[in-house]
C-alpha positions in Angstrom: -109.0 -62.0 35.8 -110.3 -65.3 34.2 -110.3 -68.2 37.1 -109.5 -70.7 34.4 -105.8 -68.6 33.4 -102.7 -69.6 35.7 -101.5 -67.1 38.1 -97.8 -66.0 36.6 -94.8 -66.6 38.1 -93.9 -63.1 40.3 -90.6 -63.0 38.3 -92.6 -62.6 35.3 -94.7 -59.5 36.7 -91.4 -57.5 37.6 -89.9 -58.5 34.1 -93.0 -56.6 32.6 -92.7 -53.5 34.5 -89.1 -53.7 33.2 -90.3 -53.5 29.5 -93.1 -50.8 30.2 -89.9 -48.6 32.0 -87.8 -49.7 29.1 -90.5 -47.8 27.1 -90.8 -45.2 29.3 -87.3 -43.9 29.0 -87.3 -44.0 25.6 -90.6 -41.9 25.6 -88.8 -39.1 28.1 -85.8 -39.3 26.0 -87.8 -38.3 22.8 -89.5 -35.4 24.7 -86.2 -35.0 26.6 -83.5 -34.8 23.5 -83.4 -34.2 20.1 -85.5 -36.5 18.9 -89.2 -37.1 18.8 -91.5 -39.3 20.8 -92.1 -41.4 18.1 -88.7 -41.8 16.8 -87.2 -42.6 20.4 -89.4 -45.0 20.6 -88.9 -47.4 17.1 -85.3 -46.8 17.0 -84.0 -46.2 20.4 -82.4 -48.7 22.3 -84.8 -48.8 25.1 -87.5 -49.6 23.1 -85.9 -52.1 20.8 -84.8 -54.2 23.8 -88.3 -54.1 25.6 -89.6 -55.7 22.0 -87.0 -58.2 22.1 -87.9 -59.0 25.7 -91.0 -59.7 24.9 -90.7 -61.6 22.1 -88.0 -64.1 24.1 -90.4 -64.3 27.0 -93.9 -64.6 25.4 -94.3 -67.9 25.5 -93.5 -67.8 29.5 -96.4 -65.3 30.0 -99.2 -67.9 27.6 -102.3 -68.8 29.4 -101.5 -65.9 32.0 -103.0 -61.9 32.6 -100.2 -61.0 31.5 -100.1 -62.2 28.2 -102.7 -59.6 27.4 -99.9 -57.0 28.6 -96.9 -58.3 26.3 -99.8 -58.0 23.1 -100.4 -54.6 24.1 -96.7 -54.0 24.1 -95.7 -55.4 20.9 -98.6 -53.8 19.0 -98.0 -50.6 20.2 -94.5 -51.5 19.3 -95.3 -52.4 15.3 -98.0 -49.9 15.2 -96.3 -47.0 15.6 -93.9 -48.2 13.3 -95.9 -49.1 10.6 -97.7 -45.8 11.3 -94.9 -43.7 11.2 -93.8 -45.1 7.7 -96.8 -44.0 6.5 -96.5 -40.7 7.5 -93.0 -40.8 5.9 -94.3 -41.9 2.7 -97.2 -39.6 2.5 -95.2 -36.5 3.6 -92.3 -37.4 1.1 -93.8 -36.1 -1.6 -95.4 -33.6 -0.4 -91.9 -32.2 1.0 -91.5 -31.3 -2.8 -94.3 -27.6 -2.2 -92.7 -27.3 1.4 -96.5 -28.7 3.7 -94.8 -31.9 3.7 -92.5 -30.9 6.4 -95.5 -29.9 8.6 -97.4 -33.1 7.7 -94.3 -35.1 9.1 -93.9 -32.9 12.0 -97.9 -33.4 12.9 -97.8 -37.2 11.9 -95.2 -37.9 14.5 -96.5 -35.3 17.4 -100.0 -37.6 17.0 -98.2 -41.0 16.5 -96.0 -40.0 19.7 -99.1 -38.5 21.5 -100.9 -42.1 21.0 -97.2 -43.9 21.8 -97.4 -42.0 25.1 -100.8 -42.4 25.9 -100.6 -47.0 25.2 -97.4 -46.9 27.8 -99.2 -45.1 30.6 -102.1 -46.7 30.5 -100.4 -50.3 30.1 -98.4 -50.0 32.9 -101.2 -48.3 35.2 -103.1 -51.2 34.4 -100.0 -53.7 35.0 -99.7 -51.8 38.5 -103.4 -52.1 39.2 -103.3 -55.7 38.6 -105.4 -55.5 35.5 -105.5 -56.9 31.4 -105.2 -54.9 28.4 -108.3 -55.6 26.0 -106.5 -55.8 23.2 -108.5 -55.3 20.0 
């Protein structure tokens, strides 16, 4: 942690252990239910609030560890949005001779595999006290 960033008020380290659980559960809902991982994730409620969360708090966390936490969510967030839409729009046509389906189904088992993967280790790094590099 960087001696020259302010140490963030304790409320502010729960409230982001809140969003990663909000992610969480909708991750174990995807594998859990019906849906996928991936899909859980951008349109489930869980998920949804945790990106609204951060948004409304962002400013809160500025000039703190944390901050790099918050990025880390909402990027995971938009990327595996942004990714998933492209899967869509590449498999769509490809639906048309049948190997679209699979190239849906494996787009979102990889998009989910990475979704899972940015949750546990941004909240093993949250509990550990550490930042998220965020690229």
């Amino acid at each position: 942690m960087n001696d020259l960033q302010r140490t963030p008020d304790p409320s502010l380290l729960t409230w982001t252990h809140v969003i990663y659980g909000l992610h969480a559960l909708s991750v174990l809902i995807g594998i859990t239910g019906p849906a996928t991982i991936v899909g859980s994730f951008i349109f489930g409620l869980p998920s949804i609030a945790a990106v609204i969360m951060n948004y409304a708090r962002r400013r809160d966390v500025a000039d703190t560890w944390l901050a790099s936490h918050f990025t880390w969510q909402i990027r995971t967030f938009w990327i595996a949005f942004i990714a998933s839409a492209l899967v869509l729009i590449i498999s769509a046509p490809l639906m048309l001779i049948l190997v679209g389906f699979a190239t849906v189904a494996i787009g979102f088992l990889i998009v989910g595999a990475w979704v899972l993967y940015r949750v546990a280790r941004g909240w093993l790094a949250l509990r550990d006290g550490r930042t998220m590099s965020v690229p």
